[in-house]
C-alpha positions in Angstrom: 112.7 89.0 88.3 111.4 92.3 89.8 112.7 93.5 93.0 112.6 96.4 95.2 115.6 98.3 95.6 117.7 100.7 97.6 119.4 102.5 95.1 121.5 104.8 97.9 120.2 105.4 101.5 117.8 107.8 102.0 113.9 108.6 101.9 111.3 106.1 100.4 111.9 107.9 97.0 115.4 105.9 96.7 113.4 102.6 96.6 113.4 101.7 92.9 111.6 98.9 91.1 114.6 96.8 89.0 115.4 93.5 86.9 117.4 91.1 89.0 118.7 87.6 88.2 116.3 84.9 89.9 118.7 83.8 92.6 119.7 80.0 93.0 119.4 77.7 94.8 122.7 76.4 96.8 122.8 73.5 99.0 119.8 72.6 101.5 117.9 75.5 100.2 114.9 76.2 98.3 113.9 78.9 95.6 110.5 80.3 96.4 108.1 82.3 94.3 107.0 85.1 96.8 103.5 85.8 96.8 103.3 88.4 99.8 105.3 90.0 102.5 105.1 92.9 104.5 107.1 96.1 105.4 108.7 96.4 108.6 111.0 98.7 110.9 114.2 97.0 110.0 113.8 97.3 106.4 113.1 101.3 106.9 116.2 101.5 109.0 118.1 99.9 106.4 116.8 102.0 103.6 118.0 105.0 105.9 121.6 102.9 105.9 121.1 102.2 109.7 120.8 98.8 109.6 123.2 96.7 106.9 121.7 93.6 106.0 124.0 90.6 108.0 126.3 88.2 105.4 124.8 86.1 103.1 121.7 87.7 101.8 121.1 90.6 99.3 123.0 93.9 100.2 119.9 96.3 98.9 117.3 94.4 98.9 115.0 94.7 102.0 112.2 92.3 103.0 112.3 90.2 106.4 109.1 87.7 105.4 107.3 86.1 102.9 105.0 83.5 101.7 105.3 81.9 98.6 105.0 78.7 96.6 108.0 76.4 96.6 109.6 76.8 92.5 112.9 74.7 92.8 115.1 72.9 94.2 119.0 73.2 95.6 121.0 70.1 96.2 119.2 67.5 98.2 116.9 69.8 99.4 113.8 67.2 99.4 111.3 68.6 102.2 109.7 70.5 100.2 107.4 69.7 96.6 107.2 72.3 94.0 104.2 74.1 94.4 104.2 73.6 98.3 102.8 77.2 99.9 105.1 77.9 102.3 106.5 81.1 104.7 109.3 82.3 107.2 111.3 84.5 107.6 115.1 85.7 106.1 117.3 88.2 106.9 116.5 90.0 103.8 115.8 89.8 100.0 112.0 88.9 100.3 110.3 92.3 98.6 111.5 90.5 94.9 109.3 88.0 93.1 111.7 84.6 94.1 114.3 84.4 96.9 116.2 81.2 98.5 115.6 80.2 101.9 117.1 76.9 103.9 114.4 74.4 103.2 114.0 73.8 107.3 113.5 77.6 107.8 109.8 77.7 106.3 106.5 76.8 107.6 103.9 74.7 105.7 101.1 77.5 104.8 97.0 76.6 105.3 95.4 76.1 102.2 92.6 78.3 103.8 95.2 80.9 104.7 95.6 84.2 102.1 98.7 84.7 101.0 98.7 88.3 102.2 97.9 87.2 105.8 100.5 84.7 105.9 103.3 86.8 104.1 102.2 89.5 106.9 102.1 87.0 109.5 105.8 85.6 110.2 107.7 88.5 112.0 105.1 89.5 114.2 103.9 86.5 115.6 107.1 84.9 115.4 108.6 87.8 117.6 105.7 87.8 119.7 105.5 84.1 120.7 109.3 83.9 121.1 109.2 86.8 123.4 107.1 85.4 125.1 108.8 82.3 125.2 111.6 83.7 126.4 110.0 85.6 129.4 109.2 82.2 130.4 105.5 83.3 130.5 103.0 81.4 132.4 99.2 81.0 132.1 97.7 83.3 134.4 100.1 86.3 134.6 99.8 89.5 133.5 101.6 91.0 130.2 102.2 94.4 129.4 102.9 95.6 125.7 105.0 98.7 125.2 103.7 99.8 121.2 100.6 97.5 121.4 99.2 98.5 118.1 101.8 97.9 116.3 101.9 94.0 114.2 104.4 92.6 116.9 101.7 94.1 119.8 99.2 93.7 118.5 100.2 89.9 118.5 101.6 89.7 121.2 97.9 90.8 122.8 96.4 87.6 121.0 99.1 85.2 121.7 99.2 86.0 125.1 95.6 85.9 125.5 95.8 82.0 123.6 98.3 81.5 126.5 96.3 82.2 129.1 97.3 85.6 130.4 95.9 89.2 130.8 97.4 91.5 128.5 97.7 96.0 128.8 99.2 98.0 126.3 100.7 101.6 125.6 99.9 103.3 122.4 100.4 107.0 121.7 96.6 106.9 120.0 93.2 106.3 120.9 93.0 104.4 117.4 95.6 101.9 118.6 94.6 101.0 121.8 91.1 100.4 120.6 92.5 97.9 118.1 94.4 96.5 121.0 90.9 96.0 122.6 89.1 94.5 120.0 92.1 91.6 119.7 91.5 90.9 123.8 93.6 93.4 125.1 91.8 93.9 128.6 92.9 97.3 129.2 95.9 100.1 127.9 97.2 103.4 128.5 98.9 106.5 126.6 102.2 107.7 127.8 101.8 110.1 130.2 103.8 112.1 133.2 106.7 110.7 135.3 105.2 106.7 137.1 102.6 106.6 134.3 103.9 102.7 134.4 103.6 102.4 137.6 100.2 104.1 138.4 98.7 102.2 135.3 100.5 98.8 136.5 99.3 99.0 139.9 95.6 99.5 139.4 95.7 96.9 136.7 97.4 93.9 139.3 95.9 95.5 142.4 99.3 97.0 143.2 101.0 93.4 142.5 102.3 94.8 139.9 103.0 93.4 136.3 104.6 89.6 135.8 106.2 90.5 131.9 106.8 93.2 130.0 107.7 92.9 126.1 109.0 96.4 125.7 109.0 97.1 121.6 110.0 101.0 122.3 113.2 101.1 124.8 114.7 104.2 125.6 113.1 105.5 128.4 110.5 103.1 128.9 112.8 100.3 130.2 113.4 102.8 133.3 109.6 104.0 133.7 108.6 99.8 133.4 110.8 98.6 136.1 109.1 99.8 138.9 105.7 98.7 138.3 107.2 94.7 137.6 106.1 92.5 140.6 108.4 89.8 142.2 110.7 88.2 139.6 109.2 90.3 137.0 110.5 89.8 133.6 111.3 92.1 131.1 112.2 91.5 127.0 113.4 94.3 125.0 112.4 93.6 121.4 113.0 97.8 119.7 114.2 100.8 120.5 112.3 103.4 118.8 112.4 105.2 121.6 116.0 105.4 122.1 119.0 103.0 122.5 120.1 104.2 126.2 118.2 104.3 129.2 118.9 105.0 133.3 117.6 102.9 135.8 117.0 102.4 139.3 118.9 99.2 140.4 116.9 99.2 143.5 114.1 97.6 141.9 116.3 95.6 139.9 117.8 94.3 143.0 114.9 94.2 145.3 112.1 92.2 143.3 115.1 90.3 141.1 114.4 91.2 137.7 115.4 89.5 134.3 116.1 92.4 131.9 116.7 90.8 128.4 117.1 91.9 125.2 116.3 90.1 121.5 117.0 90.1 117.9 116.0 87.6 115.2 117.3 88.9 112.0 120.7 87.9 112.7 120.3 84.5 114.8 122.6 81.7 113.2 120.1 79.1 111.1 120.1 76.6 113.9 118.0 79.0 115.8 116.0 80.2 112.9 115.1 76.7 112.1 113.9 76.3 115.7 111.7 79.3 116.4 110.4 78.4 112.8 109.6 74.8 114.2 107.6 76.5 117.2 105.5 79.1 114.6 104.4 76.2 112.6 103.6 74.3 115.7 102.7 76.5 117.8 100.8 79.7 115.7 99.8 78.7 112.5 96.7 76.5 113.8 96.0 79.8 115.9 96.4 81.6 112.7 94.5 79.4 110.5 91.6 78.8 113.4 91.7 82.3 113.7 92.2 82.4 117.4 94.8 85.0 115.9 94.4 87.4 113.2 96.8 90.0 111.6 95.3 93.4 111.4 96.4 94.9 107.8 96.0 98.5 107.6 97.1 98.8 104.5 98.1 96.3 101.0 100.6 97.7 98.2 101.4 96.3 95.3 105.4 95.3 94.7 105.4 99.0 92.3 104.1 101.2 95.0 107.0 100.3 97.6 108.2 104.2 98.1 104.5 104.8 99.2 104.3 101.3 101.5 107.4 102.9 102.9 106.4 106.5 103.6 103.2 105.0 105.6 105.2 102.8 107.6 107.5 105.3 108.5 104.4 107.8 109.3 103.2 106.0 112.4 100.0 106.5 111.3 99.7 102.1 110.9 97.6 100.0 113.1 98.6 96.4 112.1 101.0 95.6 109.3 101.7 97.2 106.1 101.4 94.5 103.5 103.1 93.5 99.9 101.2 92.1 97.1 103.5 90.0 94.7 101.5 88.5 92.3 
């Protein structure tokens, strides 16, 4: 099969297109064909060497999602027929043309569904709705998105919305927040001087302030956010683009009881994976496949082209997800 590779860590230029043996099936688990997937942070930190894939999957080969057509299968691993579309995520491997994946840690794809929206779909909106999930949201309060037009924002602004709530944003472009806006994001903000949070926050809520926060940035936005959180505010670190260390003012920690949590899929033990799997197919896909929520695609690649799908990621430059065609 052909793959994308990281010959030695580095720039895009070290991804290299190679012949790999089709890997098999073991226990439980299915091989899939991949159709699609999409670049994302994680796999440009691990290109750079800053982020080893975890135990168990391919060393240099990156790739977090796909969606694919069922090829084989492992030893009583009967969910699934051959030729079943299906998608998830992995903790790496899926930028080659098959990979194996537990057979409970897929979703059943739409036939109506393209495969390049739902190989772009599954680490966005299974971030996003997880997040959420985990900042106990509620219908009726007010979100704020750190990185708004990015995939995982810029799903989080429709999921949110689907739940009920009121969702800002920060975006360090014009082009990005307007994007925001034209998923249902009711209003966003650039980054600005010190309380840009908090002035923003306060004329959003009428100086209630903001209920969650799903900060994909960190660094220094973890301190500027925790003032402008109202009582019991929550607040879910997903990245930290912006840094890995922040100061804050325990004061308002203390005083309005905050939750300050932080989250990681890619390395979540399979009983989890299964689970927030369960709740995308559940939960999202009929949003996706209704289209009650879309994912934005700024740009599609083919598998050969991966150095330049990687250059624009790392750019910035992306509103929505940077997809992979693998026909």
């Amino acid at each position: 099969m052909q793959a994308a590779v990281i010959t030695t860590p580095g720039g895009p230029d070290v991804l290299q297109l190679q012949e790999r043996p089709v890997p098999v099936p073991s226990a439980g688990e299915i091989l899939v064909r991949v159709r699609s997937s999409a670049i994302n942070r994680a796999d440009v930190l691990q290109r750079m060497g800053r982020y080893p894939a975890p135990p168990g999957v391919p060393a240099d080969i990156p790739g977090l999602e796909f969606a694919g057509e069922v090829a084989a299968h492992g030893p009583d691993a009967t969910r699934w027929p051959i030729g079943a579309r299906v998608s998830g995520l992995v903790g790496g491997g899926a930028l080659a043309e098959y990979l194996v994946t537990n057979q409970d840690a897929v979703a059943a794809v739409p036939d109506a569904l393209a495969w390049d929206i739902a190989g772009a779909a599954p680490e966005a909106c299974i971030t996003a709705y997880d997040a959420l999930q985990q900042a106990n949201v509620q219908p009726g309060e007010q979100v704020l998105v750190h990185a708004v037009g990015s995939g995982v924002g810029l799903a989080v602004v429709q999921i949110g919305r689907a739940m009920g709530c009121r969702v800002y944003g920060t975006a360090r472009s014009d082009a990005k927040l307007t994007a925001a806006r034209a998923l249902g994001m009711t209003d966003g903000v650039g980054p600005g001087d010190a309380g840009w949070v908090v002035a923003a926050g306060r004329r959003w809520t009428e100086k209630r302030g903001l209920d969650i926060c799903i900060d994909l940035v960190g660094g220094p936005y973890v301190a500027d956010t925790v003032p402008a959180m109202a009582l019991h505010g929550r607040i879910v670190v997903v990245g930290t683009l912006a840094g890995q260390e922040t100061t804050l003012d325990l004061r308002y920690l203390l005083g309005k009881r905050l939750t300050i949590r932080g989250t990681v899929l890619r390395s979540r033990p399979l009983p989890e994976r299964v689970a927030v799997t369960e709740a995308y197919a559940r939960v999202v896909m009929p949003w996706l496949a209704d289209g009650t929520v879309r994912v934005p695609i700024d740009a599609t690649f083919p598998l050969g082209r991966i150095a330049e799908a990687h250059a624009l990621m790392e750019s910035n430059a992306t509103t929505g997800k940077v997809a992979l065609s693998i026909a």
